[in-house]
C-alpha atoms as a printed R data frame, in Angstrom:
    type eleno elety resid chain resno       x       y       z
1   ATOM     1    CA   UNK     A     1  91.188 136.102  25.713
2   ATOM     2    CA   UNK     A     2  92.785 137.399  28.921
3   ATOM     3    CA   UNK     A     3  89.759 136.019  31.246
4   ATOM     4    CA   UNK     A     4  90.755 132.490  29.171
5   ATOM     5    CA   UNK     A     5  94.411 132.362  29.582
6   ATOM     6    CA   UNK     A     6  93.652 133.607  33.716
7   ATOM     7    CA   UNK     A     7  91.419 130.497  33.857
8   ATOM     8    CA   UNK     A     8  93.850 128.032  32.366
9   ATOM     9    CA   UNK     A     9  96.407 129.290  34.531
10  ATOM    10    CA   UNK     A    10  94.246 128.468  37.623
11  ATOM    11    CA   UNK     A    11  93.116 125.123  36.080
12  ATOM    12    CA   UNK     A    12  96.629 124.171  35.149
13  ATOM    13    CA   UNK     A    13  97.991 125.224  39.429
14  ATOM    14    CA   UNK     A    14  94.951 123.516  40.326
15  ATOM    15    CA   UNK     A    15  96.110 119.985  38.987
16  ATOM    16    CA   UNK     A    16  99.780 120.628  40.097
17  ATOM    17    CA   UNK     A    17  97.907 121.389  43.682
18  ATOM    18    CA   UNK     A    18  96.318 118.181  43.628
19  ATOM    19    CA   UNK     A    19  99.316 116.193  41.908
20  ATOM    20    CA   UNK     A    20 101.431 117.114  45.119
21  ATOM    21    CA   UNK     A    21  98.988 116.326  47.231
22  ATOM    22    CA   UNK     A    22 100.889 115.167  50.854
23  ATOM    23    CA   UNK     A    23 104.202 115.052  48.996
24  ATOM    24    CA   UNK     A    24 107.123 115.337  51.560
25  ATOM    25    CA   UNK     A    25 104.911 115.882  54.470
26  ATOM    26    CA   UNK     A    26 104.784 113.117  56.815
27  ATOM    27    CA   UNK     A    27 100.900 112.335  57.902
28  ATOM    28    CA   UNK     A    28 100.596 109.997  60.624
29  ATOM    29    CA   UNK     A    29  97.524 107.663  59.586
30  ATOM    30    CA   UNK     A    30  94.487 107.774  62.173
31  ATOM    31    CA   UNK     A    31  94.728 103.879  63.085
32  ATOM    32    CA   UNK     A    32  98.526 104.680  64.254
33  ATOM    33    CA   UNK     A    33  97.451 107.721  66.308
34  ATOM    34    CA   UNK     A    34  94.613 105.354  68.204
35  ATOM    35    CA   UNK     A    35  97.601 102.791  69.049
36  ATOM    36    CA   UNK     A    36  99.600 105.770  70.318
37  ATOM    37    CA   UNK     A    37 100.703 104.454  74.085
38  ATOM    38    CA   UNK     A    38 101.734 106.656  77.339
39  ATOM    39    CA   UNK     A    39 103.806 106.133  79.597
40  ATOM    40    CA   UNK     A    40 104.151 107.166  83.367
41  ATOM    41    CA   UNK     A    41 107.860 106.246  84.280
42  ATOM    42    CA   UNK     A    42 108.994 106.335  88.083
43  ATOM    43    CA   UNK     A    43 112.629 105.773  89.158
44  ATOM    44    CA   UNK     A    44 114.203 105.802  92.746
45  ATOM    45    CA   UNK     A    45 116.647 108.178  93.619
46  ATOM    46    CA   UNK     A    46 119.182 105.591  94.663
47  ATOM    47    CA   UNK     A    47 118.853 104.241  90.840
48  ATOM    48    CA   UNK     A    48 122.853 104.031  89.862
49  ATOM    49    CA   UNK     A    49 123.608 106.906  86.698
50  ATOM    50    CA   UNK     A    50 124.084 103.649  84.509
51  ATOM    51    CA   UNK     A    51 120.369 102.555  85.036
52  ATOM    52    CA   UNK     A    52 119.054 106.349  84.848
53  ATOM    53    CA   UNK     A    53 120.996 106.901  81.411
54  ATOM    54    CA   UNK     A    54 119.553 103.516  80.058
55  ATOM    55    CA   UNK     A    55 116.268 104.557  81.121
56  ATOM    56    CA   UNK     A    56 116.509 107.951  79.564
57  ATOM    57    CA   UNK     A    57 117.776 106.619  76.277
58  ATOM    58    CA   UNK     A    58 115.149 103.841  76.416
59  ATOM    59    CA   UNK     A    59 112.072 106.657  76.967
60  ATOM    60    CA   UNK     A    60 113.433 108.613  73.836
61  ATOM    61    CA   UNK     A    61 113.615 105.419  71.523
62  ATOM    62    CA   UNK     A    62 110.442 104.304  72.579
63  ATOM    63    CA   UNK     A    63 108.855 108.134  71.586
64  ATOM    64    CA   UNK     A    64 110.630 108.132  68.314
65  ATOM    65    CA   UNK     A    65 110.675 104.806  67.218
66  ATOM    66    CA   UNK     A    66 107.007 103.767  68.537
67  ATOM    67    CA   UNK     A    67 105.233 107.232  69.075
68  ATOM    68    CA   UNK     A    68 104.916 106.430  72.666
69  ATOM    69    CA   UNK     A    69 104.091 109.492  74.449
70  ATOM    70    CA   UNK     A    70 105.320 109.805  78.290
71  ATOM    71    CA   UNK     A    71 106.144 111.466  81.719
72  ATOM    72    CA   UNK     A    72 108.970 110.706  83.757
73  ATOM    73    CA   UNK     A    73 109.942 111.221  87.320
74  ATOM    74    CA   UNK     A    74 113.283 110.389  88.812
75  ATOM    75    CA   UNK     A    75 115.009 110.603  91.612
76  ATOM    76    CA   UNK     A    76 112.412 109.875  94.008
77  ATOM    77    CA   UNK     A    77 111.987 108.644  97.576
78  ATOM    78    CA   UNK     A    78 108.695 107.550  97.179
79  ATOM    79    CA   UNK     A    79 105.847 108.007  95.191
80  ATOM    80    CA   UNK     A    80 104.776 111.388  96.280
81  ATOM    81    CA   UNK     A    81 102.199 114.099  95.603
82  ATOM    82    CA   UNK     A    82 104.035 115.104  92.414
83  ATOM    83    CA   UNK     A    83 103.140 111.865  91.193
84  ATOM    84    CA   UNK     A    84  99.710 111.667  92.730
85  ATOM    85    CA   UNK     A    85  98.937 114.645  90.509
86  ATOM    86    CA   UNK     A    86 100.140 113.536  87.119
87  ATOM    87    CA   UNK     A    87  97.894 110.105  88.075
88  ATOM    88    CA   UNK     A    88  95.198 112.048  88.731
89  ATOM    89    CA   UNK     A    89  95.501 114.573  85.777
90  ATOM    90    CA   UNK     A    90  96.367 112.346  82.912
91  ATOM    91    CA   UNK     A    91  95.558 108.786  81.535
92  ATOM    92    CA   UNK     A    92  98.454 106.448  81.082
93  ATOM    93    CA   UNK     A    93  98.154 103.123  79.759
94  ATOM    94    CA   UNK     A    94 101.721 102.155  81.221
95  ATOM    95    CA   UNK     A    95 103.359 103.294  84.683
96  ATOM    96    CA   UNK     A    96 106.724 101.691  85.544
97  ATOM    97    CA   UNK     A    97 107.756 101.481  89.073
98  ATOM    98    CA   UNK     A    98 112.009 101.265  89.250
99  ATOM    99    CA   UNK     A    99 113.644 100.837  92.230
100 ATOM   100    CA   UNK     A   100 112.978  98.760  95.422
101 ATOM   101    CA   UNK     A   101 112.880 101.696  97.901
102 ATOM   102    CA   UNK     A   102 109.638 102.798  95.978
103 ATOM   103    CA   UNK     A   103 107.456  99.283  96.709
104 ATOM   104    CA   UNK     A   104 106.321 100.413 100.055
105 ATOM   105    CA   UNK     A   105 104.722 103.892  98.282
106 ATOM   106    CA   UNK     A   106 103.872 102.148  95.061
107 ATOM   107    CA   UNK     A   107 101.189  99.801  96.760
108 ATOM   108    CA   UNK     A   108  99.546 102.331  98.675
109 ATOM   109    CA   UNK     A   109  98.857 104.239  94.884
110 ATOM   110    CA   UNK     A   110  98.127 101.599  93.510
111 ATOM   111    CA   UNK     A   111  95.578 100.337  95.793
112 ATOM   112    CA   UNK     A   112  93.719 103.808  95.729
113 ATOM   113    CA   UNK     A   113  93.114 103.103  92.147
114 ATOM   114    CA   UNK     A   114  93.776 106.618  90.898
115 ATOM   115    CA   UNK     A   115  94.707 105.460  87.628
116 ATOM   116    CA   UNK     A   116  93.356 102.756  85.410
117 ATOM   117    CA   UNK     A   117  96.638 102.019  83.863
118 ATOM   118    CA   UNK     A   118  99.076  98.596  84.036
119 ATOM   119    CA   UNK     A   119 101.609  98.882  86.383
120 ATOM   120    CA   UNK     A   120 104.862  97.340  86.409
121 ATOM   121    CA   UNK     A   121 107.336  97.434  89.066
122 ATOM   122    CA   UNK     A   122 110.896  96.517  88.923
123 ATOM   123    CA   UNK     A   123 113.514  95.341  91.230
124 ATOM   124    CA   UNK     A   124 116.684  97.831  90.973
125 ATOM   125    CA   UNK     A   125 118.925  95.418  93.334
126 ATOM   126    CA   UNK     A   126 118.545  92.022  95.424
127 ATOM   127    CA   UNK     A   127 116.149  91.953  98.120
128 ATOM   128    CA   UNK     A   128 117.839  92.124 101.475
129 ATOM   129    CA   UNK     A   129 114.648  92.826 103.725
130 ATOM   130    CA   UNK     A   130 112.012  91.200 101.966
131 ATOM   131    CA   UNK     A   131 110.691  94.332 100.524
132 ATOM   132    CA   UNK     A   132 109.703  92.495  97.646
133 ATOM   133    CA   UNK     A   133 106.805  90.447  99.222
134 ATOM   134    CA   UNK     A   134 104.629  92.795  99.839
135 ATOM   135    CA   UNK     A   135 104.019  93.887  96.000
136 ATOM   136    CA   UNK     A   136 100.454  93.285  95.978
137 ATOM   137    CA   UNK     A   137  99.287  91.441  92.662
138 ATOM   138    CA   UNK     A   138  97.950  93.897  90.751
139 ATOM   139    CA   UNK     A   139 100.540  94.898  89.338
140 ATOM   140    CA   UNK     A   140 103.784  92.700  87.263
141 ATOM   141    CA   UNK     A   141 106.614  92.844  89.291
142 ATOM   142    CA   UNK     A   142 110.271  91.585  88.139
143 ATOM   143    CA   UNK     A   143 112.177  90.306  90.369
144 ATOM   144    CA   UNK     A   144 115.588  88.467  90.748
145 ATOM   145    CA   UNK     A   145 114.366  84.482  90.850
146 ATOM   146    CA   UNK     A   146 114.729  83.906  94.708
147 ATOM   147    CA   UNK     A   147 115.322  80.375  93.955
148 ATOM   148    CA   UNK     A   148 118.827  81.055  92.111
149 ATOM   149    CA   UNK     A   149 119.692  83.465  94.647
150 ATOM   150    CA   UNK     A   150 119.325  80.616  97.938
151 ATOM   151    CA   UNK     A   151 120.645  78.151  95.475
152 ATOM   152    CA   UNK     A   152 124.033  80.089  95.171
153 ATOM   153    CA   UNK     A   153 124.063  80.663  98.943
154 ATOM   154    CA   UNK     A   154 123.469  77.257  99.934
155 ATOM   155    CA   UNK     A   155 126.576  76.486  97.178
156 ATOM   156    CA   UNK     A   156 128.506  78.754  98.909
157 ATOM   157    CA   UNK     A   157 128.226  77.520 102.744
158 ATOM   158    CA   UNK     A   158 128.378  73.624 101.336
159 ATOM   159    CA   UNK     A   159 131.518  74.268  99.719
160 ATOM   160    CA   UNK     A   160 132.813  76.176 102.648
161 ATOM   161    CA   UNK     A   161 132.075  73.007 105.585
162 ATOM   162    CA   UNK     A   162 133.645  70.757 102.543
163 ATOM   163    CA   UNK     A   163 136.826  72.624 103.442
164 ATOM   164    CA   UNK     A   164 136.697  70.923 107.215
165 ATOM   165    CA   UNK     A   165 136.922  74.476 108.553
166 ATOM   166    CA   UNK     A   166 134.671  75.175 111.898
167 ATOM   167    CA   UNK     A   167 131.797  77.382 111.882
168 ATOM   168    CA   UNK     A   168 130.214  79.931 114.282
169 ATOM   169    CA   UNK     A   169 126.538  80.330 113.006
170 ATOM   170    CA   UNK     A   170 124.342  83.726 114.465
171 ATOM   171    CA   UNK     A   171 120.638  83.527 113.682
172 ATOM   172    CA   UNK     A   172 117.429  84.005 114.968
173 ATOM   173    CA   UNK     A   173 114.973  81.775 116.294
174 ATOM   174    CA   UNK     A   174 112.325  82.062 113.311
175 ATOM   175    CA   UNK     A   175 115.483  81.195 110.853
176 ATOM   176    CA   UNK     A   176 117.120  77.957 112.102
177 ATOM   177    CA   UNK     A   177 119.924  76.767 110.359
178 ATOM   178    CA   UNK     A   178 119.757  73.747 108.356
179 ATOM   179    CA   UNK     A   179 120.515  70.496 110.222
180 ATOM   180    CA   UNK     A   180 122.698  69.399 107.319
181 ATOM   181    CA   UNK     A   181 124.962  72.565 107.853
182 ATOM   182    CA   UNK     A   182 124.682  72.500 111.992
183 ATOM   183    CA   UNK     A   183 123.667  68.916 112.908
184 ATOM   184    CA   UNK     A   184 122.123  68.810 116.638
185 ATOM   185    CA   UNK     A   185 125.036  68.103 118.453
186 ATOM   186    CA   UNK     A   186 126.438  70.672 117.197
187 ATOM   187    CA   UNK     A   187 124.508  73.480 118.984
188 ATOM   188    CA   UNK     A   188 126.487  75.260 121.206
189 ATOM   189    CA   UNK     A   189 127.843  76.727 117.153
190 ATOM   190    CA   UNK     A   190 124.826  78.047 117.159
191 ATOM   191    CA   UNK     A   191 124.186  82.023 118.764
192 ATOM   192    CA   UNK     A   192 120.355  83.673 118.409
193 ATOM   193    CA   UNK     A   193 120.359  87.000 118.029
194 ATOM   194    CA   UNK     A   194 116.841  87.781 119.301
195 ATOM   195    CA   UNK     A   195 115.546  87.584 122.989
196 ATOM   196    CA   UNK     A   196 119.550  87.958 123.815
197 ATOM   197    CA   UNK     A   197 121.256  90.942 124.268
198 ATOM   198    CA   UNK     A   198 124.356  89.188 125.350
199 ATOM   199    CA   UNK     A   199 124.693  87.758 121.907
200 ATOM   200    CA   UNK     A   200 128.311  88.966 121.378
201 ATOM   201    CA   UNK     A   201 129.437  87.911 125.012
202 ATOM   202    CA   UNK     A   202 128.160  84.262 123.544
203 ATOM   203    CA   UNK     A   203 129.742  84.433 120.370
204 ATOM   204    CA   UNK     A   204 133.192  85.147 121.719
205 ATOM   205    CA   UNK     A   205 132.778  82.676 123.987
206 ATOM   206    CA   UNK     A   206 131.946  80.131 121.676
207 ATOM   207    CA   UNK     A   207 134.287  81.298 118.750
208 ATOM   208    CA   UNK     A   208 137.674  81.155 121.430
209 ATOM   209    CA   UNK     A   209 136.569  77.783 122.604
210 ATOM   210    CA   UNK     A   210 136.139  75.886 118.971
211 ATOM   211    CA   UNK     A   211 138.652  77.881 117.261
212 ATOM   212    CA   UNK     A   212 136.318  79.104 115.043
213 ATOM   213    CA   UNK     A   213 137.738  80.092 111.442
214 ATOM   214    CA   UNK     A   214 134.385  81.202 110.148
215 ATOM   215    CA   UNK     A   215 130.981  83.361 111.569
216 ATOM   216    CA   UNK     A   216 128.477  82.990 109.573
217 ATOM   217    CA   UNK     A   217 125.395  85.376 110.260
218 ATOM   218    CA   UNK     A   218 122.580  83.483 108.680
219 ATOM   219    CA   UNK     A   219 119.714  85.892 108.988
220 ATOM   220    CA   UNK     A   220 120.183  89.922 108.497
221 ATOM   221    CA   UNK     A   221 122.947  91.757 110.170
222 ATOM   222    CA   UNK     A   222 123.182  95.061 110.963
223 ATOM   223    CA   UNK     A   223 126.670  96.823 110.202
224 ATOM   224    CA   UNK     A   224 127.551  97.682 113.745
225 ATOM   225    CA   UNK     A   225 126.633  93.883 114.612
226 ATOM   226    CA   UNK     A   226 129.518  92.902 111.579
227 ATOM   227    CA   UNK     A   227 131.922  94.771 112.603
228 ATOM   228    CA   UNK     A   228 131.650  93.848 116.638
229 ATOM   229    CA   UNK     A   229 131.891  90.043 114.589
230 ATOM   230    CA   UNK     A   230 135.157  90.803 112.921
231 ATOM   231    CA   UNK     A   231 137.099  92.049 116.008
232 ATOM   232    CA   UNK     A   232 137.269  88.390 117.575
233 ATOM   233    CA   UNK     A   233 139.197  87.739 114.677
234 ATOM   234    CA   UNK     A   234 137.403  85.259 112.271
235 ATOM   235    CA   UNK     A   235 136.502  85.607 108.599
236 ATOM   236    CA   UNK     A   236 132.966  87.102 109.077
237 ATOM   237    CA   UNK     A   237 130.026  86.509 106.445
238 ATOM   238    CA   UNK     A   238 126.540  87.585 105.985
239 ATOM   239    CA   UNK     A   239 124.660  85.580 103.438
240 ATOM   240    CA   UNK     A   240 121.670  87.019 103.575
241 ATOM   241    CA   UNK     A   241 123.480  90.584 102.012
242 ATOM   242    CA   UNK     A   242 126.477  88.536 100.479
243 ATOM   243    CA   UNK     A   243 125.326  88.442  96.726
244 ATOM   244    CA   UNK     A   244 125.422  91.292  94.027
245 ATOM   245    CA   UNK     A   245 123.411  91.312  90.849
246 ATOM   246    CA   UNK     A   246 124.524  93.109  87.400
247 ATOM   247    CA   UNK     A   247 121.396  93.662  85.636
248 ATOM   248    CA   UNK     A   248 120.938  94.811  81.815
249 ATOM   249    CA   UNK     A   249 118.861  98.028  82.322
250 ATOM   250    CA   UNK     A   250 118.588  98.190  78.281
251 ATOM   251    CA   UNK     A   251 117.518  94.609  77.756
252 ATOM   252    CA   UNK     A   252 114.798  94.837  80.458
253 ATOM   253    CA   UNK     A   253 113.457  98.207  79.056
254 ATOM   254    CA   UNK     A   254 113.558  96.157  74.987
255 ATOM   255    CA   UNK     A   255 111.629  93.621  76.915
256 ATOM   256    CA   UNK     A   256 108.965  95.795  78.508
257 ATOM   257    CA   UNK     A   257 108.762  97.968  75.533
258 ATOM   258    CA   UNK     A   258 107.835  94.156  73.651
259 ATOM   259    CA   UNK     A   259 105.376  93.362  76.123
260 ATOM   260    CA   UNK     A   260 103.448  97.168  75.291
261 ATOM   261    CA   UNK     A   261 103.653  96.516  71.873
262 ATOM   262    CA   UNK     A   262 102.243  93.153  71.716
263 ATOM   263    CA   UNK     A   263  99.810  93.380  74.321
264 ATOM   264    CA   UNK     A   264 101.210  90.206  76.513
265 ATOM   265    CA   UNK     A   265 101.619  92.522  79.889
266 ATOM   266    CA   UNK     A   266 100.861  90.413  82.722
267 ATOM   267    CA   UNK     A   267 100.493  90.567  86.538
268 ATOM   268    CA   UNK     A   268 102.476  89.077  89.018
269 ATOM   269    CA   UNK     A   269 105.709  88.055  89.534
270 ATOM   270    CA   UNK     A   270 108.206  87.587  86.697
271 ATOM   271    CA   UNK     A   271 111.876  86.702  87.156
272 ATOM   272    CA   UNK     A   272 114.871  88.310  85.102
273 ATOM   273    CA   UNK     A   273 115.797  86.278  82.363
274 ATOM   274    CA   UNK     A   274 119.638  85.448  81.681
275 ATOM   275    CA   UNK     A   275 119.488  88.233  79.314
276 ATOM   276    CA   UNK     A   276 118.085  90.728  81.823
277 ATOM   277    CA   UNK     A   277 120.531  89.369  84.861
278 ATOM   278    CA   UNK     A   278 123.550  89.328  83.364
279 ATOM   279    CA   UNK     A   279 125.581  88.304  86.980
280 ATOM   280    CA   UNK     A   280 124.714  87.179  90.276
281 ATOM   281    CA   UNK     A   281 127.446  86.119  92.514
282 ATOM   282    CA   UNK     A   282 128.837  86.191  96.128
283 ATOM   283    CA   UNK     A   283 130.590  89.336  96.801
């Protein structure tokens, strides 16, 4: 009678057992573990603490909201041997690239092909020195749409000569100012920077004798070169450094996260959308 009731009692915890069964504890199904994405995130050192805080809070809703797993390294100069390493040791099927600065490294990685995964690099600020044309294609690369940017320049100078107001142009010989802005006749305006060390002895020359309001330096300017500019007096602009961009570091960082998740990552270049670059004006 006793070896009965001991027998029902196991029978009976037996069923509970098996009524329970995962109950409460969360099991993630096998096909979700094999769509389980990494991530190898890379961000520049001269990343603003806006950007870094979006990127931080993007990498945590991507691990609990997708299961992405992932490794991030910030404040870098360049891609160094810390990131060589973590390449080399692990598999990622995503590695961001944030922050102009890093380009120059990034390319030299990539090319050694150390790791098989997509890469994505991603322009942290406008492109002063061009930085941004020697991403090699292999890898996406977003970018502020160089056609809006010379289209708000060339707004800016047109509505300046609309004014009447005379203009000192400082160039160099492979960037020659448009005819429409400095006809001809009009090229003693003109100063080239390159081949001419007595640039500034021509400038102030030029700027006393036509009363110049305005000195426009047309191709990159170095700060001591600006400021030697603004002693003779006129209103001194570089447009090839005069624009600033506000981008949307958590709408870019939605947008890649949609591009893992659906599988549309592609290479080469891809401009910010109006969501992504929320402002670009002259500063």
């Amino acid at each position: 009678m006793i070896i009965k009731r001991f027998m029902l009692v196991i029978l009976l915890l037996s069923f509970i057992v098996s009524g329970c069964g995962n109950r409460g504890i969360p099991v993630i199904k096998q096909e979700l573990l094999n769509k389980k994405l990494s991530v190898l995130m890379l961000s520049s050192v001269n990343l603003s603490d806006t950007a870094k805080q979006s990127v931080g809070n993007a990498l945590q809703k991507w691990r609990e909201a997708n299961l992405i797993a992932y490794d991030w390294i910030n404040d870098l100069s360049a891609l160094d041997d810390r990131v060589l390493t973590k390449l080399k040791a692990s598999s990622y099927d995503y590695i961001y690239v944030i922050g102009n600065d890093l380009f120059p490294s990034a390319n030299g990685v990539i090319q050694q092909g150390v790791n098989s995964g997509k890469w994505t690099l991603l322009q942290s600020q406008l492109d002063v020195n061009g930085s941004a044309s020697t991403v090699i294609d292999q890898a996406a690369f977003l970018q502020i749409d160089s056609q809006q940017i010379e289209n708000l320049k060339n707004k800016w100078i047109e509505d300046l000569l609309a004014q009447n107001v005379t203009v000192e142009w400082v160039t160099r010989s492979d960037r020659p100012i448009p005819s429409a802005w400095a006809p001809s006749e009009e090229a003693d305006h003109i100063v080239l920077l390159d081949n001419n060390e007595q640039w500034f002895q021509q400038l102030s020359f030029q700027t006393r004798q036509h009363f110049a309001k305005w000195i426009i330096f047309y191709s990159p300017a170095t700060e001591a070169q600006l400021q030697r500019a603004k002693t003779l007096g006129a209103s001194v602009m570089d447009v090839s450094n005069s624009l600033s961009a506000e981008l949307n570091w958590t709408q870019i960082l939605d947008d890649r996260l949609l591009a893992m998740t659906s599988n549309s990552w592609q290479k080469g270049p891809i401009n910010y959308n109006e969501k992504e670059l929320t402002e670009l004006k002259m500063k």
